[in-house]
C-alpha positions as a Markdown table, in Angstrom:
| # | Residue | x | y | z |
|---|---|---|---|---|
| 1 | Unk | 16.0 | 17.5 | 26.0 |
| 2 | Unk | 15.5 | 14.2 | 25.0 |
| 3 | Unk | 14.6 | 12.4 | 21.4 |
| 4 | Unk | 11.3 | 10.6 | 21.1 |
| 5 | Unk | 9.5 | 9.0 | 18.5 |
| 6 | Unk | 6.0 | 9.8 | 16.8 |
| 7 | Unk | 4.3 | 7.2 | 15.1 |
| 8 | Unk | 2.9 | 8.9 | 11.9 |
| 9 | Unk | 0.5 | 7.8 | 9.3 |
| 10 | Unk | 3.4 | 6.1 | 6.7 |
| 11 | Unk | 3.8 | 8.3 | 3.3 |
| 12 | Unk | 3.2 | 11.5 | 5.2 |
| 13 | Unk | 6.2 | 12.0 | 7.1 |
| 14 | Unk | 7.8 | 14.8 | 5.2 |
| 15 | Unk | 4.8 | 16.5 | 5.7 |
| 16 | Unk | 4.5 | 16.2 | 9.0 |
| 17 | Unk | 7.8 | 18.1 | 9.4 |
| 18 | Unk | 7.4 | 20.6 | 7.7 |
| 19 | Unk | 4.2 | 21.2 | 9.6 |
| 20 | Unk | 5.2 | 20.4 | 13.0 |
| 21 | Unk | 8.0 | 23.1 | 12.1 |
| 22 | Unk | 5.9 | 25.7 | 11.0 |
| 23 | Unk | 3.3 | 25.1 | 14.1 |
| 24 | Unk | 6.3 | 25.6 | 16.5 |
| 25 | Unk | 7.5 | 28.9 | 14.8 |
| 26 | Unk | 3.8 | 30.1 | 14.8 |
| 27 | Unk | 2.7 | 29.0 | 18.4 |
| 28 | Unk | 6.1 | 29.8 | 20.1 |
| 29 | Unk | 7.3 | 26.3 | 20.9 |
| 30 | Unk | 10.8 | 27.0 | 20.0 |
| 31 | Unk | 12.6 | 26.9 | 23.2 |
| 32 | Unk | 10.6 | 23.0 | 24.4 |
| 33 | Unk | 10.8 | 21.5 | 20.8 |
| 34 | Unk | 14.4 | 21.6 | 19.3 |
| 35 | Unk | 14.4 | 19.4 | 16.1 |
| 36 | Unk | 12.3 | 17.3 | 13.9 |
| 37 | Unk | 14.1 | 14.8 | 12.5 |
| 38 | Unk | 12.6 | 12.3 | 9.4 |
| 39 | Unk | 15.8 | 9.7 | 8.6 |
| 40 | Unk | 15.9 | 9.4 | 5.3 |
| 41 | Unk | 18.6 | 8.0 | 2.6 |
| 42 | Unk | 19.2 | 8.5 | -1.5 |
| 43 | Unk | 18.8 | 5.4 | -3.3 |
| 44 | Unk | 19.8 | 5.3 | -7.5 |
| 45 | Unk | 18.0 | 3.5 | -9.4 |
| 46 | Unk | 17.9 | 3.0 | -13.1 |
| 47 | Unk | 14.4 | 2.9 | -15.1 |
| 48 | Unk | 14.4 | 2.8 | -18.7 |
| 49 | Unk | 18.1 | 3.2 | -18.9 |
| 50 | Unk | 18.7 | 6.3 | -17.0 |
| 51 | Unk | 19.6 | 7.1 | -13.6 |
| 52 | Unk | 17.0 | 8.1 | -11.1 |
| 53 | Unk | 17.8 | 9.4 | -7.6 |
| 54 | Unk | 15.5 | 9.2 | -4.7 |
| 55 | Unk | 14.6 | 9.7 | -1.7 |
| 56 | Unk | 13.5 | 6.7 | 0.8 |
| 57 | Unk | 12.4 | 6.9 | 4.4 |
| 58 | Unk | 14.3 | 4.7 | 6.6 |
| 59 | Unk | 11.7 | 4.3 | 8.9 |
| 60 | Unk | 7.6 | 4.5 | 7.3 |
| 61 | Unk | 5.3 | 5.7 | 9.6 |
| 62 | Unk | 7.7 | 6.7 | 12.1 |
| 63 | Unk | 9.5 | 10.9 | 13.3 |
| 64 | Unk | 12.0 | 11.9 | 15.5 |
| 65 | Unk | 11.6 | 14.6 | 18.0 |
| 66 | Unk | 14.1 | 16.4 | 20.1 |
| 67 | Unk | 12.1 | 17.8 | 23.3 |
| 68 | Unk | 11.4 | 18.8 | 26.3 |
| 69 | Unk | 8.4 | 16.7 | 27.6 |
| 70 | Unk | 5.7 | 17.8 | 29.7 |
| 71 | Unk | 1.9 | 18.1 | 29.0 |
| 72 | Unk | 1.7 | 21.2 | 26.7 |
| 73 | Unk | 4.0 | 19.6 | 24.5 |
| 74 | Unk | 2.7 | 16.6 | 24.0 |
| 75 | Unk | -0.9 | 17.6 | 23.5 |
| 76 | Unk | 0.8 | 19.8 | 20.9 |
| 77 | Unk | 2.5 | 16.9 | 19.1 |
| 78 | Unk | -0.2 | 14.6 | 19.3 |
| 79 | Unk | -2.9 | 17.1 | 17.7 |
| 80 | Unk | -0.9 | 17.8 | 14.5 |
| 81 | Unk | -2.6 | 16.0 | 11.6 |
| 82 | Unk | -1.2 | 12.9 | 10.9 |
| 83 | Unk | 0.5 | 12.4 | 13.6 |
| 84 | Unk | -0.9 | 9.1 | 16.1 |
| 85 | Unk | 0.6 | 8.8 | 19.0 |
| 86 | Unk | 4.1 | 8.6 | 21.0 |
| 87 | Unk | 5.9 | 5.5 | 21.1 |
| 88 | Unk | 5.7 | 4.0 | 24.1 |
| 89 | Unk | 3.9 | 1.6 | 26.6 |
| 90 | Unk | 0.1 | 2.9 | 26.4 |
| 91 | Unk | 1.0 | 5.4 | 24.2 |
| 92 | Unk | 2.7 | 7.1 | 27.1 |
| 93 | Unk | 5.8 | 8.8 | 25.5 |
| 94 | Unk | 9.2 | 7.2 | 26.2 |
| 95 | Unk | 12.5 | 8.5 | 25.5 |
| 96 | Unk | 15.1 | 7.2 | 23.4 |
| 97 | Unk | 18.4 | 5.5 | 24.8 |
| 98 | Unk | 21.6 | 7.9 | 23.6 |
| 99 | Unk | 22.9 | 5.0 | 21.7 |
| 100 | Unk | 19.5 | 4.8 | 19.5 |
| 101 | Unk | 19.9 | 8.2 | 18.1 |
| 102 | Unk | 23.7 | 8.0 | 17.4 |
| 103 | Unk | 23.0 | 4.5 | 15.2 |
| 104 | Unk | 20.4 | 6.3 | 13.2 |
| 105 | Unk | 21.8 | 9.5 | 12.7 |
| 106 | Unk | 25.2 | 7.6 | 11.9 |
| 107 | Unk | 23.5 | 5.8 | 9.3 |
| 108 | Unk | 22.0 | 8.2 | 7.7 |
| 109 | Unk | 25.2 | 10.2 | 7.6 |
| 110 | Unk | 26.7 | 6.9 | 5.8 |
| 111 | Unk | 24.1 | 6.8 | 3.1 |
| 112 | Unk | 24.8 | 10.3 | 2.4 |
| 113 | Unk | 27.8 | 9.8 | 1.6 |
| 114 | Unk | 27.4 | 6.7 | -0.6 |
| 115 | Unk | 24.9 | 6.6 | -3.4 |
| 116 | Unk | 23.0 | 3.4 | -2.7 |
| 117 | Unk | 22.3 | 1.4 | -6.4 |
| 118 | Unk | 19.4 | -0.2 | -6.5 |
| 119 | Unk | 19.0 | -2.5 | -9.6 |
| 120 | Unk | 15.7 | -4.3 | -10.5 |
| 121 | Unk | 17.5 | -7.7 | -10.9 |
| 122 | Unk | 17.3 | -10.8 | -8.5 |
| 123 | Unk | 19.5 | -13.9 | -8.5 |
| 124 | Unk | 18.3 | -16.4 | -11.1 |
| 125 | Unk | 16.8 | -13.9 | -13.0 |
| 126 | Unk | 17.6 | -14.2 | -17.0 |
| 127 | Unk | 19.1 | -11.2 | -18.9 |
| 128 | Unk | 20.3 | -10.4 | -22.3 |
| 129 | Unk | 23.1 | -7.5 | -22.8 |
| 130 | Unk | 21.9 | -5.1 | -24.8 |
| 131 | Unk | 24.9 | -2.9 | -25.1 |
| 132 | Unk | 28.8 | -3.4 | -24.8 |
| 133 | Unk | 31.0 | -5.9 | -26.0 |
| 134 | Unk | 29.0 | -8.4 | -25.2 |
| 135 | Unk | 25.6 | -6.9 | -26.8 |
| 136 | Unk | 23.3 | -9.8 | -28.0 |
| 137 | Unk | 24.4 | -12.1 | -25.3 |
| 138 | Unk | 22.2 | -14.1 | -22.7 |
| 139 | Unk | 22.7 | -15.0 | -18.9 |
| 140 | Unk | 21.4 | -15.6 | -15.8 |
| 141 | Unk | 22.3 | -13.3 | -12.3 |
């Protein structure tokens, strides 16, 4: 089995999980299509002083797919809704190099285990403290 990659329409990629899963539970495609896979990382970020978690896609518009290849399958993937086209020349599927996979899964396993902070300040921007020691107190990033 190899991994391939369906371009989606971006925003709906959860969705399109879920529903290529329960389309190969329903129509038997267990044994040619072994895993869906949507990269995704947790991202904190703090909105009116309290701490937010959430989820980000790493890549919009794009899912992972474990499978065997061959014409049933890919007519299968292809007429899911949402769902565009493989990656590849033409829209003829290719598979992804080994080494692909193992970088994205790896970085998704790092971003799990670190909670990514994501603030809403740039450099240059201008802030006042408005708690702490140095409450009242002005300054640029």
């Amino acid at each position: 089995m190899d991994w391939y990659s369906i371009r989606v329409i971006s925003g709906k990629e959860m969705k399109i999980q879920e529903e290529l899963n329960w389309e190969i539970e329903t129509q038997g495609f267990q044994d040619d299509i072994q895993e869906i896979f949507v990269p995704t990382e947790k991202i904190v970020e703090m909105k009116d002083g309290k701490k937010k978690v959430k989820t980000r896609v790493f890549f919009p518009g794009y899912v992972l797919i474990k499978m065997n290849l061959n014409n049933t399958t890919q007519y299968f993937v292809e007429n899911i809704n949402n769902v565009l086209s493989f990656v590849g020349p033409k829209g003829k599927p290719q598979a992804m190099r080994p080494e692909e996979i193992t970088r994205i899964i790896g970085k998704v396993e790092k971003s799990e285990d670190q909670d990514f902070f994501q603030h809403p300040f740039k450099v240059g921007d201008a802030i006042r403290v408005i708690d702490g020691p140095f409450m009242d107190f002005s300054g640029f990033i």
